[in-house]
N, CA, C, O and CB atoms as a CASP TS submission, in Angstrom:
PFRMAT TS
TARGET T0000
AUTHOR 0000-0000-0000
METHOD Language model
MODEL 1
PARENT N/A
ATOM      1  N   UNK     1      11.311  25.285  47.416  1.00  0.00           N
ATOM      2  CA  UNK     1      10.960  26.088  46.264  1.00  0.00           C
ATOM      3  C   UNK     1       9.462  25.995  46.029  1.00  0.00           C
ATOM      4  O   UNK     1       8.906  25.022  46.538  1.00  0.00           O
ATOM      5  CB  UNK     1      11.743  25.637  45.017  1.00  0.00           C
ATOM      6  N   UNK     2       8.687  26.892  45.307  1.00  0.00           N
ATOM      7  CA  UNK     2       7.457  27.172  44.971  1.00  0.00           C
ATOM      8  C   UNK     2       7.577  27.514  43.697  1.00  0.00           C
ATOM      9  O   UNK     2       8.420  28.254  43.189  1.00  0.00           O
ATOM     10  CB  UNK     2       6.834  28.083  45.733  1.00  0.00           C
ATOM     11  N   UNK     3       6.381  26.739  43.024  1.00  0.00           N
ATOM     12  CA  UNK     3       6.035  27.188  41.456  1.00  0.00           C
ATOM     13  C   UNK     3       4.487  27.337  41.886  1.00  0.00           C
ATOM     14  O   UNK     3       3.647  26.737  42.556  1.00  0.00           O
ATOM     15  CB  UNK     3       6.426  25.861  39.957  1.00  0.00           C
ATOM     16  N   UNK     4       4.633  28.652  40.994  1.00  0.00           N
ATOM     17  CA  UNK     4       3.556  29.194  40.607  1.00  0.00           C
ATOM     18  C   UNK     4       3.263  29.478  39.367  1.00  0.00           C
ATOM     19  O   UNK     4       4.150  29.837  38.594  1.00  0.00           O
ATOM     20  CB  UNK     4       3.430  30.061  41.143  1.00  0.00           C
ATOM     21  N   UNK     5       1.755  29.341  38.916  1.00  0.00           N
ATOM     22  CA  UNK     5       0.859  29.889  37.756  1.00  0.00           C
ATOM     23  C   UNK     5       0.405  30.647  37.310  1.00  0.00           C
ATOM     24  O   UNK     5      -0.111  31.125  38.320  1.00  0.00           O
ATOM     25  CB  UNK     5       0.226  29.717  37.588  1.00  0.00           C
ATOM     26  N   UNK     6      -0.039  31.561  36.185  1.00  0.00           N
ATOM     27  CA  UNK     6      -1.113  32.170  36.406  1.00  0.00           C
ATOM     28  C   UNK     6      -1.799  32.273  34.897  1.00  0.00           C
ATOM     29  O   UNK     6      -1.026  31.712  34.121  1.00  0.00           O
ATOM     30  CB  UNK     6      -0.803  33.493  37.167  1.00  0.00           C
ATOM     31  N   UNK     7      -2.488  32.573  34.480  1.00  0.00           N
ATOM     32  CA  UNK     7      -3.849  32.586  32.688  1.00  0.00           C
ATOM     33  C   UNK     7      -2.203  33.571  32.085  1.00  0.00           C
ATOM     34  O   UNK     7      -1.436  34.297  32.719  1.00  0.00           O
ATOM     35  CB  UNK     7      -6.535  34.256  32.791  1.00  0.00           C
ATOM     36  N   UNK     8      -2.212  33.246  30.990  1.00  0.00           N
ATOM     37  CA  UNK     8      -1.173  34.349  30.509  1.00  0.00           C
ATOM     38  C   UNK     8      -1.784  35.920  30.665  1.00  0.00           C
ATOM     39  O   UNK     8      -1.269  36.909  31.188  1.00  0.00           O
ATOM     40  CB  UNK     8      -0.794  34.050  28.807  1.00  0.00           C
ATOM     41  N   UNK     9      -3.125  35.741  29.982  1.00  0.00           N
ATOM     42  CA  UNK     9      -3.793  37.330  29.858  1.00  0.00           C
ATOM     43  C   UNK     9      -4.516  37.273  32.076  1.00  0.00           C
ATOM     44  O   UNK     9      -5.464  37.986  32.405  1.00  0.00           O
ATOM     45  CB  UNK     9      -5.833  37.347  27.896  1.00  0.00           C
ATOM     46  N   UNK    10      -4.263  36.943  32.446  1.00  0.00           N
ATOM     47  CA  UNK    10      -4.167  37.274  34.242  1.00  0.00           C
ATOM     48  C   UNK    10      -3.734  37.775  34.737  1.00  0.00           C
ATOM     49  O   UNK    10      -3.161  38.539  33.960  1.00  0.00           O
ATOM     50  CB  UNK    10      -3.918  36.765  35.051  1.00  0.00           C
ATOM     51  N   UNK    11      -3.338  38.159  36.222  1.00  0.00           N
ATOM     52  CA  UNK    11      -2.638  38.854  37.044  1.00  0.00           C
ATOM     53  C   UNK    11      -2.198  38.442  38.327  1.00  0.00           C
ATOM     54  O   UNK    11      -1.314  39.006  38.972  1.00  0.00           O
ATOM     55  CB  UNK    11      -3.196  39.784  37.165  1.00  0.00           C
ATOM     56  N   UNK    12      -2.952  37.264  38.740  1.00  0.00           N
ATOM     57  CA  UNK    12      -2.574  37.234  40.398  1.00  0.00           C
ATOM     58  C   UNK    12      -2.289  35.412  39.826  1.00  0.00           C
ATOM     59  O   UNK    12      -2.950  34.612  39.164  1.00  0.00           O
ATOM     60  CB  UNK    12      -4.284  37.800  42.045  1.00  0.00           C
ATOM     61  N   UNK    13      -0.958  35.385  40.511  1.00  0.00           N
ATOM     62  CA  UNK    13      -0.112  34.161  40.710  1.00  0.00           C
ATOM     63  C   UNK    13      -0.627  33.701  41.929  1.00  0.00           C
ATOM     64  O   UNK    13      -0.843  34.268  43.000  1.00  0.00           O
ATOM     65  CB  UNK    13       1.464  34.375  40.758  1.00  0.00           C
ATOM     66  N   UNK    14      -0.870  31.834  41.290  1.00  0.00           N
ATOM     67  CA  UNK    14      -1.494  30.930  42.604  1.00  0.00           C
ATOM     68  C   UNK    14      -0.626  29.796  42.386  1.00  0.00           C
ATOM     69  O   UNK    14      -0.186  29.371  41.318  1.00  0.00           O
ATOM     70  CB  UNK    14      -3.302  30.443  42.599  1.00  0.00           C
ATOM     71  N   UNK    15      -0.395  29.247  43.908  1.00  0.00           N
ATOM     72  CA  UNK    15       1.209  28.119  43.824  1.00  0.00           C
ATOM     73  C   UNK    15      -0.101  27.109  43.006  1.00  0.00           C
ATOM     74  O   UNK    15      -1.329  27.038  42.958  1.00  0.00           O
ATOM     75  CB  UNK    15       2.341  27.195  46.023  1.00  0.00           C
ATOM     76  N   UNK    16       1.170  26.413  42.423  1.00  0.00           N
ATOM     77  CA  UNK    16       1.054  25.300  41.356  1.00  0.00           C
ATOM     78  C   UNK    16       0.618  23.887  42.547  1.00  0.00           C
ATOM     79  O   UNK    16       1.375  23.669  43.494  1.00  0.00           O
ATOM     80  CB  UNK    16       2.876  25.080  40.293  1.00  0.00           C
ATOM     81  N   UNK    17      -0.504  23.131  42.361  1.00  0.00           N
ATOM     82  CA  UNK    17      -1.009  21.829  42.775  1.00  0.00           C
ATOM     83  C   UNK    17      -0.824  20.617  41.916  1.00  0.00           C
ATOM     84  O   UNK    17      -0.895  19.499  42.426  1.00  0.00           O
ATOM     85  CB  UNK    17      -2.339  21.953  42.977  1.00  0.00           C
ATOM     86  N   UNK    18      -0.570  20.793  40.531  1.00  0.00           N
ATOM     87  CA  UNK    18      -0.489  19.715  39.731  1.00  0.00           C
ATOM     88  C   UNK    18      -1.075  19.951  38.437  1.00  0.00           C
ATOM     89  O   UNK    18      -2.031  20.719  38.335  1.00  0.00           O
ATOM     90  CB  UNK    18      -1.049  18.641  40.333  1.00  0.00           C
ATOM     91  N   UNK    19      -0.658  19.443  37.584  1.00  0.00           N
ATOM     92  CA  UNK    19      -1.150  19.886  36.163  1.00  0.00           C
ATOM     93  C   UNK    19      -2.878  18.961  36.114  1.00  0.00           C
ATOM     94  O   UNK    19      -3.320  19.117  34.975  1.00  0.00           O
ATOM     95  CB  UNK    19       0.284  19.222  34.671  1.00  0.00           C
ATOM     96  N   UNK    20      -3.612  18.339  36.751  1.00  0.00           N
ATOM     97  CA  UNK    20      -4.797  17.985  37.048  1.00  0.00           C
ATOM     98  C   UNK    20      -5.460  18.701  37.772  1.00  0.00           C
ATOM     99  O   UNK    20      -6.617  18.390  38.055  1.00  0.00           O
ATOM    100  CB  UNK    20      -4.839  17.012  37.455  1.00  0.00           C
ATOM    101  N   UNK    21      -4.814  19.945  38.289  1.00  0.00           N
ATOM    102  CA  UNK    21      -5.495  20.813  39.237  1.00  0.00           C
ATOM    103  C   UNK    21      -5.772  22.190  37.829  1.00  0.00           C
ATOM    104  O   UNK    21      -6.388  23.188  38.203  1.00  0.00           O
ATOM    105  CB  UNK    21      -4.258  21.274  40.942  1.00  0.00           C
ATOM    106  N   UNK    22      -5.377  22.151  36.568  1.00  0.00           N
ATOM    107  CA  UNK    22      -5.790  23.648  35.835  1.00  0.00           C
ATOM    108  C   UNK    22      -6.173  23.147  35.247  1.00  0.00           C
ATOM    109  O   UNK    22      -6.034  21.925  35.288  1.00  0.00           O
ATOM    110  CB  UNK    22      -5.091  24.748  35.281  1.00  0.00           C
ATOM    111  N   UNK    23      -7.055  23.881  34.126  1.00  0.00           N
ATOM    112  CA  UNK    23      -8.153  24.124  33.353  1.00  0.00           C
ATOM    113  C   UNK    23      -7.114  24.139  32.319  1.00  0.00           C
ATOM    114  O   UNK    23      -6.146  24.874  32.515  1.00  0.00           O
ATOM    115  CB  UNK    23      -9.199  25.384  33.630  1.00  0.00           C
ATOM    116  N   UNK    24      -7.173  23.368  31.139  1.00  0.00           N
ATOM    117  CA  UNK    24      -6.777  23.525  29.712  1.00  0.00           C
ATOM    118  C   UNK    24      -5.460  23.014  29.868  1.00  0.00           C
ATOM    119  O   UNK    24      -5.132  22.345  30.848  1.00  0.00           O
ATOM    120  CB  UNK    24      -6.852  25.022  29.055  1.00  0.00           C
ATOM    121  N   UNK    25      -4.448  23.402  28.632  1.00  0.00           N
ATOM    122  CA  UNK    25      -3.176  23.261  28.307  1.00  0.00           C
ATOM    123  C   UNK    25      -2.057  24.144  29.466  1.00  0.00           C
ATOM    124  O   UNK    25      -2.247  25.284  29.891  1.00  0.00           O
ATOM    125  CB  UNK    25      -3.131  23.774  26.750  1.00  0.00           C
ATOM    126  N   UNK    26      -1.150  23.443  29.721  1.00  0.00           N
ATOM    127  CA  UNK    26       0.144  23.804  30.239  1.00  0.00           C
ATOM    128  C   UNK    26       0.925  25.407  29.405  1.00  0.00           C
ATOM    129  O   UNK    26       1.694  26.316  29.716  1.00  0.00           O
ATOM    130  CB  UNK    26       1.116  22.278  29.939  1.00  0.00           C
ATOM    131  N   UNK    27       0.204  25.007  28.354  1.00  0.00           N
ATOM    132  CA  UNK    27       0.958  26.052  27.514  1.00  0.00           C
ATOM    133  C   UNK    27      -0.135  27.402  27.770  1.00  0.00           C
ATOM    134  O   UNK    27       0.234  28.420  27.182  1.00  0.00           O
ATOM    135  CB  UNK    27       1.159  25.492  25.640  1.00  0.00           C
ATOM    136  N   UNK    28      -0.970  27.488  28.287  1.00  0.00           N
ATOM    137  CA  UNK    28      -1.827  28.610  28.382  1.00  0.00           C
ATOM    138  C   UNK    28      -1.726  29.374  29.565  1.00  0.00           C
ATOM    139  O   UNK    28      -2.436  30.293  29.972  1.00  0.00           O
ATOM    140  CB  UNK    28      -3.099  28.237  28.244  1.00  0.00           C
ATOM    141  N   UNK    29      -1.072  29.024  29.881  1.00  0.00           N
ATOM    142  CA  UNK    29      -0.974  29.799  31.648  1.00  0.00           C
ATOM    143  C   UNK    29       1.556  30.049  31.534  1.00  0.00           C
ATOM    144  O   UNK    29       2.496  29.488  30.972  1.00  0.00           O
ATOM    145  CB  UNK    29      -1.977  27.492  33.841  1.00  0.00           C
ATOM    146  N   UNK    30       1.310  31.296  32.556  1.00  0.00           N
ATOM    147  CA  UNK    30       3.136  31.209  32.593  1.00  0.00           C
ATOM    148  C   UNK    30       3.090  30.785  33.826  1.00  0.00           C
ATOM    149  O   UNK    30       2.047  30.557  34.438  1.00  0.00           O
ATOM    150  CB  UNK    30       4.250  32.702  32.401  1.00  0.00           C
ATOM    151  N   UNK    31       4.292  30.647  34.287  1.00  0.00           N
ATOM    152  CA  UNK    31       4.945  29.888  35.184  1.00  0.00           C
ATOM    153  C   UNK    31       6.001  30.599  35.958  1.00  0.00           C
ATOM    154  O   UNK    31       6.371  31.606  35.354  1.00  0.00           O
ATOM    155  CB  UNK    31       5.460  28.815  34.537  1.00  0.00           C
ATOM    156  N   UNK    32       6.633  30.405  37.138  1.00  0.00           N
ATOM    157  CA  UNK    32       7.694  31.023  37.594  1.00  0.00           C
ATOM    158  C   UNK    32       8.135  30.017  38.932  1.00  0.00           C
ATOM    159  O   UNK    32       7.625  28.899  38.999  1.00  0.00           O
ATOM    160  CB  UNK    32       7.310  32.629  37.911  1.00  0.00           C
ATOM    161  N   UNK    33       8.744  30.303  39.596  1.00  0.00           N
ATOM    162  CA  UNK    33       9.652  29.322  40.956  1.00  0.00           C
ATOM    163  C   UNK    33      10.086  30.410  41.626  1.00  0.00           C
ATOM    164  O   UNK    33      10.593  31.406  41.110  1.00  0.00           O
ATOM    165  CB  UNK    33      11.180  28.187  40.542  1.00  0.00           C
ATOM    166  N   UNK    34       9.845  30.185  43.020  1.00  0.00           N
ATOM    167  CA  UNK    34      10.569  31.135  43.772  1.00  0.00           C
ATOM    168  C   UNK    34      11.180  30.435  44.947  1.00  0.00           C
ATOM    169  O   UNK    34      11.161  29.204  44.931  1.00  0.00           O
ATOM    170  CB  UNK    34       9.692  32.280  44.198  1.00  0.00           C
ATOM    171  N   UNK    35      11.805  31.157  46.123  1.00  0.00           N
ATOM    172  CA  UNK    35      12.327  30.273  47.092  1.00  0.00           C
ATOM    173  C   UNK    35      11.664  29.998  47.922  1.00  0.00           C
ATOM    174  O   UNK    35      10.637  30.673  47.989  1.00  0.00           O
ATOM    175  CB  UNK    35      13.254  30.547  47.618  1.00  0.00           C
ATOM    176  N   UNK    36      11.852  28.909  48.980  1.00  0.00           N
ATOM    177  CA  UNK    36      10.904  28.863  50.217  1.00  0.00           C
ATOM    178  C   UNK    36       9.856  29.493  50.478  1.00  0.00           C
ATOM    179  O   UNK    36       8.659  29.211  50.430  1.00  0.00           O
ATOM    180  CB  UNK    36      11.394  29.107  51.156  1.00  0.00           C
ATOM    181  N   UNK    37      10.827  30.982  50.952  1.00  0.00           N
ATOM    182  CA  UNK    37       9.748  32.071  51.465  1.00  0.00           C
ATOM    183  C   UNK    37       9.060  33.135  50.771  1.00  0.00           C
ATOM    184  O   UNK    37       8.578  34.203  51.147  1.00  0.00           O
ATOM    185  CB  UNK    37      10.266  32.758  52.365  1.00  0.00           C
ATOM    186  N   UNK    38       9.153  32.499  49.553  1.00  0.00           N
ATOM    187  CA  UNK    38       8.908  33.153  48.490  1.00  0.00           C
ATOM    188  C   UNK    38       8.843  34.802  48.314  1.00  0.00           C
ATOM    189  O   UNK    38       7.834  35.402  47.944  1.00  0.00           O
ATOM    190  CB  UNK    38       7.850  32.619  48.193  1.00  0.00           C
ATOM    191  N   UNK    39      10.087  35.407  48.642  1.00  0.00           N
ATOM    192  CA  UNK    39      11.066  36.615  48.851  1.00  0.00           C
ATOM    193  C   UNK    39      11.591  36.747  47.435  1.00  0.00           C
ATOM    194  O   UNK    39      11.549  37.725  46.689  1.00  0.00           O
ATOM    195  CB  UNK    39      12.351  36.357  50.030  1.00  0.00           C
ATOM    196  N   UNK    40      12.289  35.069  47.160  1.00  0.00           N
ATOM    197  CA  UNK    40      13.282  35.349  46.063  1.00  0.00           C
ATOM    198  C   UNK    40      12.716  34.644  45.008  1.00  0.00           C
ATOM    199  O   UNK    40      12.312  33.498  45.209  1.00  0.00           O
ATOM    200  CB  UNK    40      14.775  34.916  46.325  1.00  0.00           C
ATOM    201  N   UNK    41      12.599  35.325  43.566  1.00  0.00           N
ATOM    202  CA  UNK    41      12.300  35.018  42.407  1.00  0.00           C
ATOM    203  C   UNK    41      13.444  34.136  41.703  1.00  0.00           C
ATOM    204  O   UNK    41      14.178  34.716  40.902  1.00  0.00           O
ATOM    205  CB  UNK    41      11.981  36.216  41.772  1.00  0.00           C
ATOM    206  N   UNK    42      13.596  33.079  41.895  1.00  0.00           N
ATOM    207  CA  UNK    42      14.710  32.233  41.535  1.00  0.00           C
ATOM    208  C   UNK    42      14.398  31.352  39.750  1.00  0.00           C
ATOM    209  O   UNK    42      15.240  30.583  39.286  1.00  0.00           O
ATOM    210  CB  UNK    42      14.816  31.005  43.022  1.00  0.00           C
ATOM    211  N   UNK    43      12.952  31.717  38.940  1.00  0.00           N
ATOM    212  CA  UNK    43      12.822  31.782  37.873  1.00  0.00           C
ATOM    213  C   UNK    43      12.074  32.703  37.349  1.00  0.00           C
ATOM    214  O   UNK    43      11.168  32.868  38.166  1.00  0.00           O
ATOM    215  CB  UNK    43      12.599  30.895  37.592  1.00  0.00           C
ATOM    216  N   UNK    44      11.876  33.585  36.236  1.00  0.00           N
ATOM    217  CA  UNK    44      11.159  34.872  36.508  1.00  0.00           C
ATOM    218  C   UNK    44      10.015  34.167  35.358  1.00  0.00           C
ATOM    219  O   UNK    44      10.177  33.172  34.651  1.00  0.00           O
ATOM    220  CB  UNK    44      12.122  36.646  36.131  1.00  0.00           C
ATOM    221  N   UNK    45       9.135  34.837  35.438  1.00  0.00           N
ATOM    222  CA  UNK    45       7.841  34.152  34.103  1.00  0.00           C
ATOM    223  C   UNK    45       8.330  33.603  32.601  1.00  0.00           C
ATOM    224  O   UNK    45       8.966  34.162  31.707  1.00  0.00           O
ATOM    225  CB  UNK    45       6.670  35.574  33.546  1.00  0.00           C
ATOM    226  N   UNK    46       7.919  32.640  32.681  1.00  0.00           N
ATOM    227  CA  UNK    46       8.166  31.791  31.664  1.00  0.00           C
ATOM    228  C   UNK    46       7.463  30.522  31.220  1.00  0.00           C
ATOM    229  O   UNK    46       6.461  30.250  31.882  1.00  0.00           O
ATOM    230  CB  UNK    46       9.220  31.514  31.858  1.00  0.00           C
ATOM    231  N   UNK    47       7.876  29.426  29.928  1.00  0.00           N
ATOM    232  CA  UNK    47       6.689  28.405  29.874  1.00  0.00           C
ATOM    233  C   UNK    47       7.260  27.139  31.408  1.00  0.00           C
ATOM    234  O   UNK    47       8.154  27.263  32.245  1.00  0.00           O
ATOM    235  CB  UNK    47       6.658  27.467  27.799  1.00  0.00           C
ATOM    236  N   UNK    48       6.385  26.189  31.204  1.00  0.00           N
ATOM    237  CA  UNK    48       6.705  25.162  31.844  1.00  0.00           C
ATOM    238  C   UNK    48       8.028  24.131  32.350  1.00  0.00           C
ATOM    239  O   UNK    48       8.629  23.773  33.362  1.00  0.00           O
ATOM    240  CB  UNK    48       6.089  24.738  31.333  1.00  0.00           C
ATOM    241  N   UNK    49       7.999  23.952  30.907  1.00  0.00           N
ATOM    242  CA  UNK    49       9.330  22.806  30.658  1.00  0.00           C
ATOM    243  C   UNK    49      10.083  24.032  30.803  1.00  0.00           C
ATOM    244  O   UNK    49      10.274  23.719  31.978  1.00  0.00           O
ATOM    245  CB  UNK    49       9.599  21.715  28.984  1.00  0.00           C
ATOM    246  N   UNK    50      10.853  25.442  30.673  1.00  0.00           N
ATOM    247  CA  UNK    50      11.946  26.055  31.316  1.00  0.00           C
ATOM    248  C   UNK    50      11.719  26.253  32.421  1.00  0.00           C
ATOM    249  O   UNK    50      12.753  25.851  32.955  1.00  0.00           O
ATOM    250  CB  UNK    50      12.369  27.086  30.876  1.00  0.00           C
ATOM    251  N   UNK    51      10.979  26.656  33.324  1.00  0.00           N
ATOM    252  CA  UNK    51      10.976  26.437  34.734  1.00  0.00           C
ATOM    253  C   UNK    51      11.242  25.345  35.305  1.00  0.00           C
ATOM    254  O   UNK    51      12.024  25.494  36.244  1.00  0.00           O
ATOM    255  CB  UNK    51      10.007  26.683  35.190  1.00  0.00           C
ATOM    256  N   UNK    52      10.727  23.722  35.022  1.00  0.00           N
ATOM    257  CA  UNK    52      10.750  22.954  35.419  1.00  0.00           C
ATOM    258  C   UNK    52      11.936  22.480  35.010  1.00  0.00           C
ATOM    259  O   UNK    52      12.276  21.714  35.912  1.00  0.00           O
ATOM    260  CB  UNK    52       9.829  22.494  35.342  1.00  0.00           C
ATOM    261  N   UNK    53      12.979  22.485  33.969  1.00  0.00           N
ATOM    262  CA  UNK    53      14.350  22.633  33.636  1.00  0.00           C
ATOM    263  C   UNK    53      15.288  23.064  34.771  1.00  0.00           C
ATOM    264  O   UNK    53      16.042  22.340  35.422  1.00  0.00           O
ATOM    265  CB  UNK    53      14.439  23.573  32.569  1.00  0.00           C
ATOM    266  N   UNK    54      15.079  24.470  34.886  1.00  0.00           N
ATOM    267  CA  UNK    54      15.836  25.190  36.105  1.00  0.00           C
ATOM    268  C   UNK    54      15.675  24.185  37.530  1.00  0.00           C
ATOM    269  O   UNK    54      16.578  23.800  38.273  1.00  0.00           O
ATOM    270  CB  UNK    54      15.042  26.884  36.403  1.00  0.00           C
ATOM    271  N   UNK    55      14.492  23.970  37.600  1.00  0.00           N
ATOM    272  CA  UNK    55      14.141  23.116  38.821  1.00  0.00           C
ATOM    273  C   UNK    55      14.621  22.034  39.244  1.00  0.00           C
ATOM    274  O   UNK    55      14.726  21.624  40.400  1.00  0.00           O
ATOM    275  CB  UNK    55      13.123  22.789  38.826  1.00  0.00           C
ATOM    276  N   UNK    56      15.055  21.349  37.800  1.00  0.00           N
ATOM    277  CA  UNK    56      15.847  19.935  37.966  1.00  0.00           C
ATOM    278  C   UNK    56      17.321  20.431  38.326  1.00  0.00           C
ATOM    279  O   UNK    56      18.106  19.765  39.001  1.00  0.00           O
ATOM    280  CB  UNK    56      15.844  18.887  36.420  1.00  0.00           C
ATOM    281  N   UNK    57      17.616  21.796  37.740  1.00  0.00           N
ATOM    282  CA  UNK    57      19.189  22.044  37.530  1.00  0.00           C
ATOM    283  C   UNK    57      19.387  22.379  38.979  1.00  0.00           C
ATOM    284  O   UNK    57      20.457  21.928  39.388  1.00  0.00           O
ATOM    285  CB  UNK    57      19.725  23.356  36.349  1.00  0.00           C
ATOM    286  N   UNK    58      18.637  23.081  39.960  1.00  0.00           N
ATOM    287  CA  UNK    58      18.860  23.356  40.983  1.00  0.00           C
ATOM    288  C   UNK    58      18.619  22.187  42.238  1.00  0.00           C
ATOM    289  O   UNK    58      19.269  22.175  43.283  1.00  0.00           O
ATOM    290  CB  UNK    58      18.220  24.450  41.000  1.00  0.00           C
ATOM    291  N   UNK    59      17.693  21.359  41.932  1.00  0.00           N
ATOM    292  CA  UNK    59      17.648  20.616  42.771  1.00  0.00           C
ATOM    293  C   UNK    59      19.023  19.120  42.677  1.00  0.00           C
ATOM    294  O   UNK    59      19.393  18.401  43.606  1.00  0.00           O
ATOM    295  CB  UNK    59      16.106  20.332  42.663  1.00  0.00           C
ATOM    296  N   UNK    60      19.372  19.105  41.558  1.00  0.00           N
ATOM    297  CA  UNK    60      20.926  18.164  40.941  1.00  0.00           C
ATOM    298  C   UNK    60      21.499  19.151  41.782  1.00  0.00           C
ATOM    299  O   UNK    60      21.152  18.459  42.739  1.00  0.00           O
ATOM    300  CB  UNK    60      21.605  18.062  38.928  1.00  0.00           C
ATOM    301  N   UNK    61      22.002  20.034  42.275  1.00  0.00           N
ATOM    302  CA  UNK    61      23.269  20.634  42.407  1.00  0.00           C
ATOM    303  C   UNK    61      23.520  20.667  44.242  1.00  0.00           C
ATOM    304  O   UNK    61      24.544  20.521  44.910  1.00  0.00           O
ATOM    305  CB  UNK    61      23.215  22.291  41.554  1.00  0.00           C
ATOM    306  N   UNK    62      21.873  20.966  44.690  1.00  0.00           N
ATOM    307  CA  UNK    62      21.677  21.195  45.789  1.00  0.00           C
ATOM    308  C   UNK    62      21.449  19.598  46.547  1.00  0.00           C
ATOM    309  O   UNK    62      21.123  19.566  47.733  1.00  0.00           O
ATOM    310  CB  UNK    62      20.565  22.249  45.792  1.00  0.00           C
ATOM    311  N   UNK    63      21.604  18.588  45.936  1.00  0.00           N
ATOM    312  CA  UNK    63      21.974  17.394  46.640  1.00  0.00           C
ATOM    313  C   UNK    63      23.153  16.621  45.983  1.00  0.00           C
ATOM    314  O   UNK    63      23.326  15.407  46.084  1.00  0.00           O
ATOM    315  CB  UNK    63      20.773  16.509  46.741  1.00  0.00           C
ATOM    316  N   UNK    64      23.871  17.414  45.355  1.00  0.00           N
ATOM    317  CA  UNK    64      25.694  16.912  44.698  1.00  0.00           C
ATOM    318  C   UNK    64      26.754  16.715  45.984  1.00  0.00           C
ATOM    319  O   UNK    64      27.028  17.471  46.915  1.00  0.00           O
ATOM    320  CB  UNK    64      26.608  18.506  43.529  1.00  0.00           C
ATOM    321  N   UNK    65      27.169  15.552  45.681  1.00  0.00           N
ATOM    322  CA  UNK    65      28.095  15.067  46.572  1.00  0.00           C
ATOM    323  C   UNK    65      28.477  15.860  47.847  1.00  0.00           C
ATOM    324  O   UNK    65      29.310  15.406  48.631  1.00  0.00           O
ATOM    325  CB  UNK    65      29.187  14.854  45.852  1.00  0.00           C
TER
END
């Protein structure tokens, strides 16, 4: 999976390096996750903590028993 960023008032999404890699608050930029090949939009724009939510929910399921 891939998360990506981008300024809310922006346009071009850049994959996510770490919250020490942007400028300002978490809350100032949206967010999204896509798959591998990044084809499939598997979270669509949104804040942080719900992307990163989904992320936990998918990665729990995809290593379940």
């Amino acid at each position: 999976m891939v998360l990506q960023y981008k300024k809310k008032e922006g346009s071009r999404w850049e994959d996510y390096l770490g919250k020490d890699k942007i400028t300002g608050s978490v809350g100032d930029y949206d967010f999204r996750l896509l798959s591998e090949d990044k084809k499939k939009v598997l979270v669509d724009k949104s804040s942080y903590e719900k992307v990163m939510k989904r992320f936990r929910q998918i990665e729990f399921f995809k290593h379940r028993g």
